[in-house]
C-alpha positions in Angstrom: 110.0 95.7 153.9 110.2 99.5 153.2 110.3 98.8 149.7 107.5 97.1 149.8 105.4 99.4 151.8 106.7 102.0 149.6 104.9 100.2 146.6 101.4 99.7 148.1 101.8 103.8 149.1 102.7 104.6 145.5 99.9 101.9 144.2 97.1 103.9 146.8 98.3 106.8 145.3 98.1 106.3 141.5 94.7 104.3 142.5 93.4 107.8 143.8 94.4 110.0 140.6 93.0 107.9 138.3 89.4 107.9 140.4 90.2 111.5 140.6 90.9 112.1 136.8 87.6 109.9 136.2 85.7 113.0 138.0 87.7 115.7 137.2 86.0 118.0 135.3 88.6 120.0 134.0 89.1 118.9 130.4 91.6 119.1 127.1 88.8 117.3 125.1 89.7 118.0 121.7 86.8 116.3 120.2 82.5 116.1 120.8 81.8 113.1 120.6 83.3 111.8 123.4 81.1 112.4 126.5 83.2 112.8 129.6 86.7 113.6 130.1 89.3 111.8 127.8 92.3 113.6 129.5 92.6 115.6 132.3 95.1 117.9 133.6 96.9 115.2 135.8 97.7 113.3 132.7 95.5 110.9 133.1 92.7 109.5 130.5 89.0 107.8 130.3 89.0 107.2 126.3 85.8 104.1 126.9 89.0 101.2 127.1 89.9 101.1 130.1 93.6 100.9 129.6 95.7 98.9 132.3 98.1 101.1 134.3 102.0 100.0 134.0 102.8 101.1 137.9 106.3 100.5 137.4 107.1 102.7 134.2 104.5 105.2 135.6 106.7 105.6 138.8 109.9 105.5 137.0 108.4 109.0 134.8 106.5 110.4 137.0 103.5 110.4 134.9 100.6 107.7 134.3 101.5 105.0 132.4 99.2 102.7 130.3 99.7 98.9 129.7 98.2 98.8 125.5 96.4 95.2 126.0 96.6 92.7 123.1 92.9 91.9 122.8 91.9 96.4 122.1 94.3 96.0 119.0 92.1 96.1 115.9 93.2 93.1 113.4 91.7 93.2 109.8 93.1 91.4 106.3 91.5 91.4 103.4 92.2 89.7 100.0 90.7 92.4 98.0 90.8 91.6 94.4 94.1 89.0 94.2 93.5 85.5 94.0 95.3 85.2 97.4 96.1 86.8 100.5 99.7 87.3 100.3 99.5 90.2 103.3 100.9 88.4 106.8 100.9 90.5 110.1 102.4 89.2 113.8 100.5 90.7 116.9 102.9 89.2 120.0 103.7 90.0 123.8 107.4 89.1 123.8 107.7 89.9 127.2 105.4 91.5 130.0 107.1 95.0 129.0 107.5 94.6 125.1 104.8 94.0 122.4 106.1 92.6 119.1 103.7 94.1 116.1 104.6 93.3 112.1 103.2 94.0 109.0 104.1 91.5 105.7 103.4 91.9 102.3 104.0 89.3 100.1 104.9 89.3 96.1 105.4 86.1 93.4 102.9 83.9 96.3 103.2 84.2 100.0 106.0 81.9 100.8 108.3 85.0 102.1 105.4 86.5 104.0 104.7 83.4 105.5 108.1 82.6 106.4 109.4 85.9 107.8 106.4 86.1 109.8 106.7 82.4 111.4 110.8 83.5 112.2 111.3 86.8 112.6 109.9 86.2 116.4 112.4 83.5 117.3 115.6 86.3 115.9 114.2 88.6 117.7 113.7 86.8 121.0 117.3 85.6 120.5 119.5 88.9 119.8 116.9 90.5 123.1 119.0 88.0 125.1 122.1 89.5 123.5 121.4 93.2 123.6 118.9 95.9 125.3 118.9 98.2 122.4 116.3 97.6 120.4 117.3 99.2 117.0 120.3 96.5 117.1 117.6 93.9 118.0 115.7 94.8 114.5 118.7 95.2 112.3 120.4 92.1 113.1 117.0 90.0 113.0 116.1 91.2 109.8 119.4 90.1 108.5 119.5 86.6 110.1 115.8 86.0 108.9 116.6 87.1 105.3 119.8 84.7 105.4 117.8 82.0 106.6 115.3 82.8 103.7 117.3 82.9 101.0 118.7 80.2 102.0 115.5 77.8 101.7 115.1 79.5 98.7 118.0 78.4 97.3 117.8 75.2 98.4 114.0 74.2 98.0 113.3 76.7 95.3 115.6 77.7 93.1 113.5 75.6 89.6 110.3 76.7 90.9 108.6 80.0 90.5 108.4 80.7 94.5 112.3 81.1 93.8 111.4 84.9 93.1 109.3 85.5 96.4 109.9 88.9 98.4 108.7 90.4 101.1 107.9 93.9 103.1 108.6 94.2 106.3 107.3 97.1 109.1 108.0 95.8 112.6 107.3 98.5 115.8 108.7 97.0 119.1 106.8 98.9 121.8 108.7 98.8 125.6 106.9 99.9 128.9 104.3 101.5 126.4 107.0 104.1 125.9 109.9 103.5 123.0 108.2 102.6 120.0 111.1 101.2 117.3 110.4 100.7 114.1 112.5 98.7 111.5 110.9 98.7 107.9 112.0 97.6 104.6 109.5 98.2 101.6 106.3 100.3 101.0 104.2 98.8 104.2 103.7 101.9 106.5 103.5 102.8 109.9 101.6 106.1 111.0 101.7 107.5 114.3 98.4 109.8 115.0 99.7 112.6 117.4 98.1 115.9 118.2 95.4 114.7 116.0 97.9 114.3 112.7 99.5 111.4 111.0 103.0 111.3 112.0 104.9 108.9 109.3 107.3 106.6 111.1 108.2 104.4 107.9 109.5 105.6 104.3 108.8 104.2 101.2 111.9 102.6 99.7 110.8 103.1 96.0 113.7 103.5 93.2 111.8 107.4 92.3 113.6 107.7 95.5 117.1 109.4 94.3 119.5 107.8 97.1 117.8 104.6 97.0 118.1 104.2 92.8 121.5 105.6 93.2 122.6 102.7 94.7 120.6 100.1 92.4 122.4 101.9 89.5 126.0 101.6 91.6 125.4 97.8 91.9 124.5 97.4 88.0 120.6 97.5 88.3 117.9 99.1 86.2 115.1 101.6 86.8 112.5 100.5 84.3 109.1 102.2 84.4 106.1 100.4 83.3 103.4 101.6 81.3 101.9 103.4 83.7 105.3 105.5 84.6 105.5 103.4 87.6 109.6 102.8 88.2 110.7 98.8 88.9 113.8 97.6 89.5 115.1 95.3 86.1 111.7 95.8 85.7 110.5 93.3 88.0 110.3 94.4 91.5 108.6 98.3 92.6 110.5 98.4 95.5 114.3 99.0 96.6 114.1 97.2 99.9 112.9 93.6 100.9 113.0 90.5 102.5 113.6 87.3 100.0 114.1 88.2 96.4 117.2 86.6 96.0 118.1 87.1 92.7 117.8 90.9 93.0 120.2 91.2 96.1 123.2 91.8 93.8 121.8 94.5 92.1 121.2 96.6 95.4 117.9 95.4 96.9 118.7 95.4 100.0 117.2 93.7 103.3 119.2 96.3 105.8 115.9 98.1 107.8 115.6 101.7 108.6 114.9 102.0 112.0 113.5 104.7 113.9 113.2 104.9 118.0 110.5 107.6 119.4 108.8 108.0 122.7 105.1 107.7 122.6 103.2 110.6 124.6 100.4 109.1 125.9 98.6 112.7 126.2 98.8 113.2 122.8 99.3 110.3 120.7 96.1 108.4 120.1 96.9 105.1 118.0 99.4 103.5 115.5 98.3 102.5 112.4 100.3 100.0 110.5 98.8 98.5 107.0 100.2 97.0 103.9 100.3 99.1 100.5 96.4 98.1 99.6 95.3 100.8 102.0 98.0 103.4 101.9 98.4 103.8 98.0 94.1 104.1 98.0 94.2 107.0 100.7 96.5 109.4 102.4 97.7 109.5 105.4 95.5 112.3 106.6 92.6 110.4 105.5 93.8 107.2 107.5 93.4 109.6 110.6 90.6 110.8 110.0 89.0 107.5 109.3 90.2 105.8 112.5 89.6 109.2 114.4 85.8 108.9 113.7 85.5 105.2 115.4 84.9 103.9 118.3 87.1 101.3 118.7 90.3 100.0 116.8 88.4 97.0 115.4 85.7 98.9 114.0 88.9 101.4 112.4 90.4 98.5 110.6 87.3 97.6 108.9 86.5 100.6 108.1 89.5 101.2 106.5 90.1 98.2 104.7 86.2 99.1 103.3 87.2 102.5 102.5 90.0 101.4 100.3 88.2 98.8 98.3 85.4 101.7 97.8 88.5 104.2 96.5 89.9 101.3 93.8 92.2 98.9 95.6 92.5 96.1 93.9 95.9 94.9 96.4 95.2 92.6 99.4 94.5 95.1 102.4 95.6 94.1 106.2 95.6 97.0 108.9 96.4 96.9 112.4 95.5 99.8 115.0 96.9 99.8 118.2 95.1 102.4 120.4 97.1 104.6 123.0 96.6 107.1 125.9 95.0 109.0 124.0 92.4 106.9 122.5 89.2 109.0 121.9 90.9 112.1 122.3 90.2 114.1 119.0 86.9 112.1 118.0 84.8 114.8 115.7 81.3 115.2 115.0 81.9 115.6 111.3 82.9 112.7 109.5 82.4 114.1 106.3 85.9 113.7 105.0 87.0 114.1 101.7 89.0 111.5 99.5 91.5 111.7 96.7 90.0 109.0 94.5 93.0 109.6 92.5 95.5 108.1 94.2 95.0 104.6 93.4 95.5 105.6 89.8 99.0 107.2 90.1 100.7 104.7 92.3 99.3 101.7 90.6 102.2 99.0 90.1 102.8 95.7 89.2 105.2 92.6 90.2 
């Protein structure tokens, strides 16, 4: 009973700081566009979404919590200038406390894409029965869901040309709006906006990466650069890491993730921003923040993104996901004239 009570006092209470922080009119606004307060001094926020508060991660830190609900994520895929779409991403609530977000990007057809993104749910909810931590959750589902790929490879496959099908893989597990994980294998990114800058939480496994062609050269593989100077693995593949590619495994393509756990700061990070390779090798990660930072809503960020790299050259499929946060709305500018590099497209082109 005094548990309970306790719980309608603390739900009273967090009820009265957020009408409080709706009117309070001392402000960190770091933007002006955004009419009212977007975050106040109690650490609360009014960013036009109308964020859920989680009451019982907010009284576990002491600080207002927000619930990120699945229908304010922006969801955009393109297929560019390829035949196909061979881009997959996964936007899931695994749980009332953990949201499930991946990005895949197919190469030789979709099959691996498709399949990892169809699967990798089911390993994942199985090792979260087995384990809390959620690095261990991501590194032992992205092994299980490779074996289980290459496997139908090899067996349904192996005289047909989807025999050579790959994947990327960036996956962020997101608990109590708090511990962001990220497991990634490939080029697929995932950028964290915080303070107003792109915080990269994935790394391009690419052989011009020394430790990464070291061990493609220990396990007998090739770094072959094309005719543009970009480097390939036995001239095939432009990446170090992946899901599926069977016959590259013994060469040192490896499916193991890196993973990467950090707390999200709701009073200073504004969104994620995950996307396959069509967007981040036409812009730079600055200009994905500034992009998103100028919009209004995360749905109207992915399509402007996805626009902005067709405009700048992309000729890859394009699929970006942008999950707001806290602080949504917090460093909106006046000035949207940003500046591209329209380079860029032209010195990471690559092929398959």
């Amino acid at each position: 009973m005094l548990y309970l009570l306790f719980h309608i006092y603390i739900h009273h209470v967090f009820s009265l700081l957020i009408c409080i922080s709706h009117c309070c009119v001392i402000s960190e606004n770091k933007g002006t566009r955004t009419s009212g307060v977007n975050f106040d001094t109690l650490g609360s926020w009014n960013n036009r979404l109308a964020l859920p508060i989680l009451y019982e991660q907010s009284i576990i830190t002491g600080k207002l919590i927000p619930r990120v609900p699945l229908d304010e994520i922006g969801l955009t895929s393109v297929i560019g200038r390829r035949r196909d779409n061979e881009d997959r991403c996964v936007v899931e609530e695994l749980s009332s406390e953990l949201l499930y977000f991946g990005i895949f990007d197919g190469h030789c057809g979709s099959l691996a894409a498709e399949y990892v993104s169809d699967h990798l749910i089911d390993h994942l909810s199985f090792w979260l029965t087995k384990t809390s931590d959620l690095k261990s959750v991501l590194r032992n589902s992205f092994c299980d869901v490779h074996n289980l790929l290459a496997r139908h490879l090899l067996y349904y496959h192996i005289d047909d040309d989807n025999f050579k099908t790959g994947t990327t893989a960036t996956v962020c597990l997101l608990r109590n709006s708090t511990e962001l994980v990220v497991g990634h294998v490939g080029d697929s990114i995932a950028i964290l906006c915080r303070d107003g800058q792109p915080l990269r939480l994935s790394v391009d496994h690419v052989p011009e990466d020394c430790e990464e062609s070291v061990r493609i050269i220990q396990n007998g593989g090739e770094i072959i650069h094309n005719s543009l100077g970009v480097a390939h693995v036995n001239g095939r593949l432009a990446m170090t890491r992946s899901l599926g590619d069977v016959e590259l495994k013994s060469f040192g393509v490896s499916a193991y993730p890196y993973l990467r756990t950090i707390e999200v700061k709701h009073g200073s990070d504004a969104y994620l921003v995950m996307s396959s390779d069509g967007l981040s090798h036409a812009i730079s990660d600055q200009e994905i923040v500034n992009v998103v930072t100028s919009c209004q809503t995360p749905q109207e960020a992915c399509s402007r993104l996805a626009d902005q790299a067709q405009h700048f050259g992309s000729e890859d499929n394009v699929t970006v996901v942008v999950i707001p946060l806290g602080a949504w709305g917090k460093y909106q500018k006046l000035d949207t004239n940003y500046s591209f590099n329209f380079g860029r497209v032209l010195s990471n082109s690559k092929f398959y």
